[in-house]
N, CA, C and O of each residue as an XYZ file, in Angstrom:
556
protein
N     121.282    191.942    143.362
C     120.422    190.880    142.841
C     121.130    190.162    141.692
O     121.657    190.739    140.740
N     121.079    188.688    141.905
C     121.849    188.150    140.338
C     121.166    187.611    139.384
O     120.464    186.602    139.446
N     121.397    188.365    138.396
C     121.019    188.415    137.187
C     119.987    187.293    136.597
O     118.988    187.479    135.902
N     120.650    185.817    137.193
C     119.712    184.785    136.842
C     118.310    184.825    136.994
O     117.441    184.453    136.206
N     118.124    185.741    139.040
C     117.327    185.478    139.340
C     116.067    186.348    138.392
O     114.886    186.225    138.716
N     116.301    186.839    137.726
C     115.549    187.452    136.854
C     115.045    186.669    135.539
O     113.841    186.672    135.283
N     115.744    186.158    134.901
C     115.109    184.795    133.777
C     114.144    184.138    133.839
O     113.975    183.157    134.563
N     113.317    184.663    132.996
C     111.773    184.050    133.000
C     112.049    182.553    132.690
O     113.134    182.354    132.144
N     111.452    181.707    132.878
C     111.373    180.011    132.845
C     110.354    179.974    131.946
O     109.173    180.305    131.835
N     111.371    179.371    131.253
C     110.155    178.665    129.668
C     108.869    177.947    130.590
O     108.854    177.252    131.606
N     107.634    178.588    129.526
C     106.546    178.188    129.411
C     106.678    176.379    129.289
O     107.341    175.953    128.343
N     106.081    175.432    130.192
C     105.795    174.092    129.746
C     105.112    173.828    128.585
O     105.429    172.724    128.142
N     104.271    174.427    127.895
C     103.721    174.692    127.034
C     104.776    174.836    125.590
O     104.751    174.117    124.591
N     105.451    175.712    125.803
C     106.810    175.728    125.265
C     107.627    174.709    124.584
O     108.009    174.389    123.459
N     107.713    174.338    125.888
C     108.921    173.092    126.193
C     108.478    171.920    125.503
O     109.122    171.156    124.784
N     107.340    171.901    125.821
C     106.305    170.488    125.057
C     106.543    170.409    123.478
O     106.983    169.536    122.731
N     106.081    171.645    123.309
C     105.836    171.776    121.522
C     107.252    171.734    121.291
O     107.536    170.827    120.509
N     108.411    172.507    121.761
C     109.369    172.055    121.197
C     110.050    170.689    121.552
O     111.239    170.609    121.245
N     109.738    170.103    121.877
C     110.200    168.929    122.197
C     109.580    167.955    121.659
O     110.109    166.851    121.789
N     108.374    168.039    120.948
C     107.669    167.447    119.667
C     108.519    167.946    118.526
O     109.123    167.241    117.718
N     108.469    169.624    118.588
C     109.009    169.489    116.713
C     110.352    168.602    117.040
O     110.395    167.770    116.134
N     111.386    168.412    117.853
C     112.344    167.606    118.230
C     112.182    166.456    118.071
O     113.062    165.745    117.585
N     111.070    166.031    118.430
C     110.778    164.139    118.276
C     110.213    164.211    116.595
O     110.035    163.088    116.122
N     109.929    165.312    115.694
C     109.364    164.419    114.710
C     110.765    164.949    113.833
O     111.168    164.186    112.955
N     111.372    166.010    114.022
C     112.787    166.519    112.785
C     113.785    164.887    113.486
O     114.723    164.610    112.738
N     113.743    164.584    113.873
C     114.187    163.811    114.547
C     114.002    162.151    113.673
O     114.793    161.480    113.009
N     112.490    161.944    114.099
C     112.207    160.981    113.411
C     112.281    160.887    111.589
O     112.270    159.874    110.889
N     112.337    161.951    111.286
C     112.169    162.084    109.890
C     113.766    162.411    109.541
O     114.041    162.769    108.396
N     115.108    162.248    110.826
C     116.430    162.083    110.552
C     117.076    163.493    109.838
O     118.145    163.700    109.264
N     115.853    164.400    110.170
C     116.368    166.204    109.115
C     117.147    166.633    110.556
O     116.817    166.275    111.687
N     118.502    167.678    110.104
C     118.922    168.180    110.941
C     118.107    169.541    111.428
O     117.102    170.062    110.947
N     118.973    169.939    112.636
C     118.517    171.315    113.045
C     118.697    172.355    111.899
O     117.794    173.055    111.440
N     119.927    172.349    111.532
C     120.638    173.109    109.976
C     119.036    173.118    108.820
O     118.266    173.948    108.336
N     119.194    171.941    108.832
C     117.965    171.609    107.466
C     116.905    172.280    107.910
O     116.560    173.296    107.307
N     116.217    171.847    109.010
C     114.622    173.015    109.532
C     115.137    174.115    109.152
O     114.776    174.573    108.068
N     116.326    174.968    110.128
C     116.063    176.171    109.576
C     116.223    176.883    108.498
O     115.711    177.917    108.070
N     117.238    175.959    108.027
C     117.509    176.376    106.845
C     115.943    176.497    105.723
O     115.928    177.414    104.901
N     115.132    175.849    105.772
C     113.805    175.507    105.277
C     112.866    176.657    105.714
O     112.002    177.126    104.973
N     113.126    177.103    107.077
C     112.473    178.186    107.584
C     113.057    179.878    107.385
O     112.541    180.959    107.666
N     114.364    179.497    106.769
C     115.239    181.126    106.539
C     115.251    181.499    107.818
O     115.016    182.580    108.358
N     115.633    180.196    108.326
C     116.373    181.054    110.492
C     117.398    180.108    110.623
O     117.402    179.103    109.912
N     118.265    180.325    111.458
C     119.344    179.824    111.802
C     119.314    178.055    112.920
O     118.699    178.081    113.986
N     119.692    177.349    112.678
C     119.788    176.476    113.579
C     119.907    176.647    115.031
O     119.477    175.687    115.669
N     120.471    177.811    115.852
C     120.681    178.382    116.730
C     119.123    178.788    117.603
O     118.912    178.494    118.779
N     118.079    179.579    116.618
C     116.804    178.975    117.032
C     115.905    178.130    116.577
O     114.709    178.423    116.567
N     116.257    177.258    116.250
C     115.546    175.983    116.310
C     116.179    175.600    117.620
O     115.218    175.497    118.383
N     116.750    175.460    117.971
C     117.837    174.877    119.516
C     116.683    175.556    120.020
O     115.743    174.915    120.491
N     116.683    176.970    119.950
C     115.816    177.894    121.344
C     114.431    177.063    121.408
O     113.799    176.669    122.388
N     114.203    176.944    120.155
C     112.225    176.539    120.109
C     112.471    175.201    120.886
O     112.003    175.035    122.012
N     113.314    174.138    120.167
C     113.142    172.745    120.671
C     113.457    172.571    122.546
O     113.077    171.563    123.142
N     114.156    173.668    123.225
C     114.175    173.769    124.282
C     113.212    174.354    124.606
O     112.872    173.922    125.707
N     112.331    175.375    124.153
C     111.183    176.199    124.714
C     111.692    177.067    125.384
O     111.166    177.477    126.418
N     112.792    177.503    124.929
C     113.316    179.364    125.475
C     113.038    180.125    124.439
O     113.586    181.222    124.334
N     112.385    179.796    123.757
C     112.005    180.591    122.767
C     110.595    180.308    122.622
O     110.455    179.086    122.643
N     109.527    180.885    122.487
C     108.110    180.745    121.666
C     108.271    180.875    120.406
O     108.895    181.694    119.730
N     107.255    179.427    120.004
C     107.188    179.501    118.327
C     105.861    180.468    118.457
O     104.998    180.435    119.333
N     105.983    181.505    117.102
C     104.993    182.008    116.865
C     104.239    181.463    115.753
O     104.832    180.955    114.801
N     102.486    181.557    115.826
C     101.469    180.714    115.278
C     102.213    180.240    114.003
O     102.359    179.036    113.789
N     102.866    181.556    112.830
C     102.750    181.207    111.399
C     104.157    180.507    111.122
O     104.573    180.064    110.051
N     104.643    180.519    112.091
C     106.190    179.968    112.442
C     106.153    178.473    112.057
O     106.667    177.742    111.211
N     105.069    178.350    113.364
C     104.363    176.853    113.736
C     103.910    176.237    112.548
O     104.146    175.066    112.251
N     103.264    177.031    111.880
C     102.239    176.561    110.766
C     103.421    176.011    110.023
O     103.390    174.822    109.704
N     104.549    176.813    109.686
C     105.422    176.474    108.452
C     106.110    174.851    109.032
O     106.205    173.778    108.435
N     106.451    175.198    110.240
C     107.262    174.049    110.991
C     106.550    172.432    110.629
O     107.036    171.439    110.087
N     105.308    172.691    111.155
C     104.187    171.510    110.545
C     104.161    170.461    109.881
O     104.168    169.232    109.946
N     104.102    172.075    108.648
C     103.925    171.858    107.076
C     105.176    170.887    106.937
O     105.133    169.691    106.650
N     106.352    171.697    107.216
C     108.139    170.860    106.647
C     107.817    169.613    107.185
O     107.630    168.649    106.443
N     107.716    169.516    108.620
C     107.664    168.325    108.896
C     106.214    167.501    108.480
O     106.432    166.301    108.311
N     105.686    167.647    108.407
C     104.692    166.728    107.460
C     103.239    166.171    108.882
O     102.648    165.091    108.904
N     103.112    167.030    109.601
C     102.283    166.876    110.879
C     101.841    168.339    111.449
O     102.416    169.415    111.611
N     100.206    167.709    111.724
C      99.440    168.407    111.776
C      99.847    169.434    113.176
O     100.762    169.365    113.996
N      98.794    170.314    113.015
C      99.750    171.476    114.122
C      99.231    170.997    115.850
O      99.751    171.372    116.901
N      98.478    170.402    115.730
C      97.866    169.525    116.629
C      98.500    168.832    117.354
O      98.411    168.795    118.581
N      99.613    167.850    116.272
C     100.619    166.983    116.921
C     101.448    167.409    117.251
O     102.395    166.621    117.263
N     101.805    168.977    117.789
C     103.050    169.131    118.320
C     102.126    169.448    119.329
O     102.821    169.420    120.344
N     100.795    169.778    119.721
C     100.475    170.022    121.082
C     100.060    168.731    121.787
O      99.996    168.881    123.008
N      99.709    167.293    121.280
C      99.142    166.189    121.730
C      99.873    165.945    123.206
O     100.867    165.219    123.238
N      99.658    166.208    123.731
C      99.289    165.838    125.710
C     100.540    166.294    126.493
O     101.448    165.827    127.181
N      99.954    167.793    125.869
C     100.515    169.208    126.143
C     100.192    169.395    127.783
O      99.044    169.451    128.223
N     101.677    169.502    128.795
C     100.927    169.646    130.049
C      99.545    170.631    130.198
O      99.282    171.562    129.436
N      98.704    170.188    131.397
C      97.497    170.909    131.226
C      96.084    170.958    130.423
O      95.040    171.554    130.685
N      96.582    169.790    128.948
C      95.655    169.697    127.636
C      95.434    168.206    127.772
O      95.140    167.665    126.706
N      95.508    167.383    128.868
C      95.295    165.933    129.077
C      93.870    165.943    128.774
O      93.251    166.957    129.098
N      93.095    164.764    128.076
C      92.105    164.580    127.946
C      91.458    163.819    128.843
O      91.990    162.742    129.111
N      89.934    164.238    129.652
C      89.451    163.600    130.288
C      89.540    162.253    130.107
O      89.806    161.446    130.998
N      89.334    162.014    129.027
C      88.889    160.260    128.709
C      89.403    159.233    128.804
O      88.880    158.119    128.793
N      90.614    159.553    128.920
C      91.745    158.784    128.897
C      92.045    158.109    130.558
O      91.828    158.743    131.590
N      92.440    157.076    130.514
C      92.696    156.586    132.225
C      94.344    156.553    132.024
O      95.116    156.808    131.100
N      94.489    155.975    133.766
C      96.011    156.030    133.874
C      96.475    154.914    133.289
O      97.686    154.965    133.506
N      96.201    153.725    132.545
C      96.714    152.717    132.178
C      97.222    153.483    130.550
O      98.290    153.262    129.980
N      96.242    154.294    130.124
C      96.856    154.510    128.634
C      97.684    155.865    128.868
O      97.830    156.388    127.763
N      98.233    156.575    129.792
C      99.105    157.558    130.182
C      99.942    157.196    130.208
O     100.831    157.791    129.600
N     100.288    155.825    131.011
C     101.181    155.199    131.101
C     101.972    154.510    130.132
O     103.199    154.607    130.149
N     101.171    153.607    129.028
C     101.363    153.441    127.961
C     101.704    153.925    126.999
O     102.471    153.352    126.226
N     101.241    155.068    126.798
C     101.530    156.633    125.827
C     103.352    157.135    126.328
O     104.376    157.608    125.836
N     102.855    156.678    127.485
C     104.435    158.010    127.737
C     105.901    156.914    127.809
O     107.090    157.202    127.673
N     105.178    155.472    128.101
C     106.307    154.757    128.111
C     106.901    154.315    126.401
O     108.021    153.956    126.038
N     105.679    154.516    125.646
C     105.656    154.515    123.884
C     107.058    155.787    123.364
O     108.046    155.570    122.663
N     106.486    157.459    124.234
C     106.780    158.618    123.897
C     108.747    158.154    124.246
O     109.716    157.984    123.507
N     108.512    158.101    125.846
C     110.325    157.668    125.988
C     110.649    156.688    125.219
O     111.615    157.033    124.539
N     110.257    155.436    124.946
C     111.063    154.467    123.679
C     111.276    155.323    122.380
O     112.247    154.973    121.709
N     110.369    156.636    121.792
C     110.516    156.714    120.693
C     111.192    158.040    120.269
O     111.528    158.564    119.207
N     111.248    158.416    121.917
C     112.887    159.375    121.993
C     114.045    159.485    121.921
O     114.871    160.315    121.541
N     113.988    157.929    122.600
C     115.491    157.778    122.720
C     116.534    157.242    121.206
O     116.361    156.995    120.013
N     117.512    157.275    122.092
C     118.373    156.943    121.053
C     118.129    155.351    119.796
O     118.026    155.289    118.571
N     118.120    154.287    120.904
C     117.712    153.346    120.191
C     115.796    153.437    119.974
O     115.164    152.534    119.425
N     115.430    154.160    120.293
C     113.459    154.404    119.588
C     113.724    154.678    117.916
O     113.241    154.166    116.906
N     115.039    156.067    118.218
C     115.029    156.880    116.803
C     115.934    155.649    116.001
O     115.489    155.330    114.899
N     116.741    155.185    116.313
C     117.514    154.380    115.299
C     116.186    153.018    114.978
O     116.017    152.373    113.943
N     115.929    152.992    115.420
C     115.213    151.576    115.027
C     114.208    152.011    114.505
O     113.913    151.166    113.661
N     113.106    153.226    114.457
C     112.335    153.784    113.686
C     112.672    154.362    112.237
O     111.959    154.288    111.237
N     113.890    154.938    112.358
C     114.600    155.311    111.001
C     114.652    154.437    110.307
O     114.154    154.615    109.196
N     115.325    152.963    110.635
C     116.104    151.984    109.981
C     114.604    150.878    109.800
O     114.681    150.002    108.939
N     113.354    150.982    110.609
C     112.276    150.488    110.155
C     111.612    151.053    108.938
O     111.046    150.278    108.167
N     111.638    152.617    108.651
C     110.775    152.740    107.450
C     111.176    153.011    106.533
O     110.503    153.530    105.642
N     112.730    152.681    106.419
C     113.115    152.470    105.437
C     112.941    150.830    104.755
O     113.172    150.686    103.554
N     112.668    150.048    105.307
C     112.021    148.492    104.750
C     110.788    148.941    104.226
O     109.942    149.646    104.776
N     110.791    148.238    102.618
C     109.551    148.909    101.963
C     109.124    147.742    101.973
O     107.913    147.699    102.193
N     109.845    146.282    101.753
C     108.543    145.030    101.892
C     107.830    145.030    102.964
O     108.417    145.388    103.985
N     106.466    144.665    103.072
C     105.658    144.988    103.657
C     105.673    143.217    104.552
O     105.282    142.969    105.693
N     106.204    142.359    103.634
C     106.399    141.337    104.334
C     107.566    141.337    105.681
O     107.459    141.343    106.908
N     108.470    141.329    104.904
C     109.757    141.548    105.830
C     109.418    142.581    107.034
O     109.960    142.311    108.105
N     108.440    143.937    106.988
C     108.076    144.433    107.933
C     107.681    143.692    109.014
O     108.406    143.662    110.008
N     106.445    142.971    108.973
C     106.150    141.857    109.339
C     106.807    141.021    110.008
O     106.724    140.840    111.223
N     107.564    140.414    109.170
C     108.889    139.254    110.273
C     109.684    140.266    110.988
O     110.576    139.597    111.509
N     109.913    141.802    111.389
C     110.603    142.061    111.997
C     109.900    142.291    113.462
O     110.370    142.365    114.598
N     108.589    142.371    112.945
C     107.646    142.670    114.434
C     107.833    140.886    114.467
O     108.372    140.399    115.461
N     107.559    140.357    113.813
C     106.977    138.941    114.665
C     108.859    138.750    115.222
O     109.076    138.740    116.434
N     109.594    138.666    114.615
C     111.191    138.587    115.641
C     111.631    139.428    116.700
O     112.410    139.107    117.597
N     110.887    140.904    116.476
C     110.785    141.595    118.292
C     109.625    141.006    119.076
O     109.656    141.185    120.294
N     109.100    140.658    118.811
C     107.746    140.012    119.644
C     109.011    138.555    120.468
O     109.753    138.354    121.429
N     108.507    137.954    119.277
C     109.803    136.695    119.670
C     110.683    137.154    120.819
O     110.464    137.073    122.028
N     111.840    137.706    120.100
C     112.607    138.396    121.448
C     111.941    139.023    122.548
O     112.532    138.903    123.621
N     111.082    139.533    122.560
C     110.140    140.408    124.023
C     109.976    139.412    125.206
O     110.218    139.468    126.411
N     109.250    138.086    124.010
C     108.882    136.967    124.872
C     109.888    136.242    125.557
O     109.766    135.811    126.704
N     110.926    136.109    124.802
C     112.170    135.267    125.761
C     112.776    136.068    126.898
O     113.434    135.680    127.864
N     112.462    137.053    126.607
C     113.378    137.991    127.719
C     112.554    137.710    129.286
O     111.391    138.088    129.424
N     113.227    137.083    130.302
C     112.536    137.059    131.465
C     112.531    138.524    132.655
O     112.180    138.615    133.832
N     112.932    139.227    131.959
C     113.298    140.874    132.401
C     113.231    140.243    134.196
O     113.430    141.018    135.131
């Protein structure tokens, strides 16, 4: 028998939450080093959690949260299986096409490099100049 076939498969559940604390250490530009270092664990599992080969445990979670500055909630928000009735497929769609822009590479650079603009005006003209651009684009 080979060996693989024995490896339990991360929980989706797992995978989710770490792949949130990933989207917000991320957004907030802290390394893997820095979490753990913050947590007195090694960067090595933070890798495990943010892949979900590892389970975060509850008080783990709690601390993780806390550093990152979000509620423990938001690392489970539309956790496979935890979809909310209420919701239709137009805002699933919307949500998840929001979630991939604000994964990716250019989501995170342009979110970083947005909140760092503290005029609240200039914020402003940068949405009304992506709007602008959205509109010319005949995709």
């Amino acid at each position: 028998m080979d060996g693989k076939e024995n490896k339990k498969k991360p929980n989706p559940t797992d995978i989710h939450v770490g792949s949130r604390i990933r989207l917000r250490r991320n957004m907030l530009g802290m390394s893997q080093e820095k979490l753990g270092e913050t947590l007195g664990i090694t960067f090595q599992q933070i890798q495990k959690y943010e892949k979900g080969t590892n389970r975060v445990g509850a008080s783990r979670l709690q601390a993780i949260s806390e550093i990152l500055g979000v509620s423990v909630s938001f690392l489970f928000e539309d956790a496979p299986g935890h979809e909310s009735a209420a919701r239709g497929f137009a805002e699933d769609s919307a949500a998840t096409l929001a979630l991939d822009f604000a994964t990716s590479t250019e989501g995170l650079q342009l979110n970083r490099a947005f909140v760092r603009i503290t005029d609240p005006k200039i914020r402003r003209k940068v949405i009304d100049l992506v709007k602008a651009l959205a509109a010319d684009d005949p995709e």
